[in-house]
C-alpha beads as a LAMMPS data file, in Angstrom:
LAMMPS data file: protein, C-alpha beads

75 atoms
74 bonds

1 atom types
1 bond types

-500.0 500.0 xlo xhi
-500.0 500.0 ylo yhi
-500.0 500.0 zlo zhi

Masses

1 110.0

Atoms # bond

1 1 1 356.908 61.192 222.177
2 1 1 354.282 59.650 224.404
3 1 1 354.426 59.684 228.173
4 1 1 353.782 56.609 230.524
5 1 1 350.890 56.067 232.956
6 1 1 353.537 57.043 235.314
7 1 1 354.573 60.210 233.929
8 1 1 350.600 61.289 233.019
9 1 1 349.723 60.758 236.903
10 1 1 353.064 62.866 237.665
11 1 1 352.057 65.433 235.411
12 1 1 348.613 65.443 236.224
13 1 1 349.729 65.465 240.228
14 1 1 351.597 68.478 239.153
15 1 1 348.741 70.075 237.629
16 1 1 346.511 69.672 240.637
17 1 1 349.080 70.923 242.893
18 1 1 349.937 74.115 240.611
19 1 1 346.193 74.962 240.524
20 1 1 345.293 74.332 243.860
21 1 1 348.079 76.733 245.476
22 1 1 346.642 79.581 245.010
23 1 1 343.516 78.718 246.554
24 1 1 343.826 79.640 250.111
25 1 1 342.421 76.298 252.678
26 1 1 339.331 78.485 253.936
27 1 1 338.112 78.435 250.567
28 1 1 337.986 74.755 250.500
29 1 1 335.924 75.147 253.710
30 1 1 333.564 77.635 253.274
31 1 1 332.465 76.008 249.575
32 1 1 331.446 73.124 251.538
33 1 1 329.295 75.089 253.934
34 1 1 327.892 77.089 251.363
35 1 1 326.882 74.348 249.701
36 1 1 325.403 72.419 252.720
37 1 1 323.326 75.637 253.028
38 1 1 322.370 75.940 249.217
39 1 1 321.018 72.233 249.415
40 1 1 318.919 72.953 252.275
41 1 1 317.580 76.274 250.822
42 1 1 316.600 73.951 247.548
43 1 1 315.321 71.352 249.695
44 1 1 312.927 73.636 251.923
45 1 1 312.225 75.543 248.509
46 1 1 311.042 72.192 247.305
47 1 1 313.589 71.563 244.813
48 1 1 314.126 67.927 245.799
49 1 1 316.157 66.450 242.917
50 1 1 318.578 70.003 243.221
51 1 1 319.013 69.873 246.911
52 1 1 320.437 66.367 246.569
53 1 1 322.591 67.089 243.386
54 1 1 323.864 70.196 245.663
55 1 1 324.257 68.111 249.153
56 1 1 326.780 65.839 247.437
57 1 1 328.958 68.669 246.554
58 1 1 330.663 69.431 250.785
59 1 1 332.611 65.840 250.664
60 1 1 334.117 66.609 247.549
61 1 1 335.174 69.886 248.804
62 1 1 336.367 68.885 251.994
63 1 1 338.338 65.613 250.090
64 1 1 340.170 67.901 247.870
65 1 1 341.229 69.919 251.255
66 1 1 342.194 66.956 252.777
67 1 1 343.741 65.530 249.709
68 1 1 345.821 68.789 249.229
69 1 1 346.761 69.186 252.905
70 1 1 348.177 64.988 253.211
71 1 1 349.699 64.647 250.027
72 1 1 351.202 68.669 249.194
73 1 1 355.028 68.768 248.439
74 1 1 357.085 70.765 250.052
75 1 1 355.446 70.879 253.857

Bonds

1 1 1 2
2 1 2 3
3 1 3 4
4 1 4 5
5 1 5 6
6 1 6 7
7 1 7 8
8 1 8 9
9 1 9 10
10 1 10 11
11 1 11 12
12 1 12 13
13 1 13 14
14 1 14 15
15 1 15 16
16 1 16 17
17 1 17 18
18 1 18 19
19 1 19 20
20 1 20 21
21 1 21 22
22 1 22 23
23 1 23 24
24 1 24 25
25 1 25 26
26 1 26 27
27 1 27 28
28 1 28 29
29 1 29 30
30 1 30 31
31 1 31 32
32 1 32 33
33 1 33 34
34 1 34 35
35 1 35 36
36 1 36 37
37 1 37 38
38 1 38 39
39 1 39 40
40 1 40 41
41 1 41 42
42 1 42 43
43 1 43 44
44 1 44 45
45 1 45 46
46 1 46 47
47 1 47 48
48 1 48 49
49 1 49 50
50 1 50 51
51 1 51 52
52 1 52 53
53 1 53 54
54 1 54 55
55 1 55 56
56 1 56 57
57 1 57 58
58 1 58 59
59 1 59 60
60 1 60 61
61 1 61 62
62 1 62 63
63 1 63 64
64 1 64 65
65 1 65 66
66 1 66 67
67 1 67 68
68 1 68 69
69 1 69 70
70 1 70 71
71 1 71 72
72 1 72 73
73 1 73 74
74 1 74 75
């Protein structure tokens, strides 16, 4: 038995949700500084091309906070 598109973006919702409860929201936070401050440390260390692989990283974190705080069942 396959599932619909429907039911795989249910599932998959599910999944994210499952995973992401047990990680309290400060996490989500402080990854995103810590990662603001790893890029810089690469950057002044002269790691150019790592500083700006790192620097990308705080949106994402702060997205998936965001994304988790809007759209989790139950509150």
């Amino acid at each position: 038995m396959t599932m619909s598109t429907a039911e795989t973006a249910e599932h998959t919702q599910q999944e994210y949700f499952r995973v992401t409860d047990r990680v309290p929201a400060q996490v989500w936070y402080w990854a995103a500084i810590a990662s603001i401050l790893a890029s810089a440390t690469l950057f002044l260390a002269g790691r150019r091309d790592w500083s700006l692989f790192v620097g990308q990283w705080p949106p994402t974190f702060l997205l998936l906070a965001l994304f988790h705080k809007v759209l989790q069942p139950g509150r």
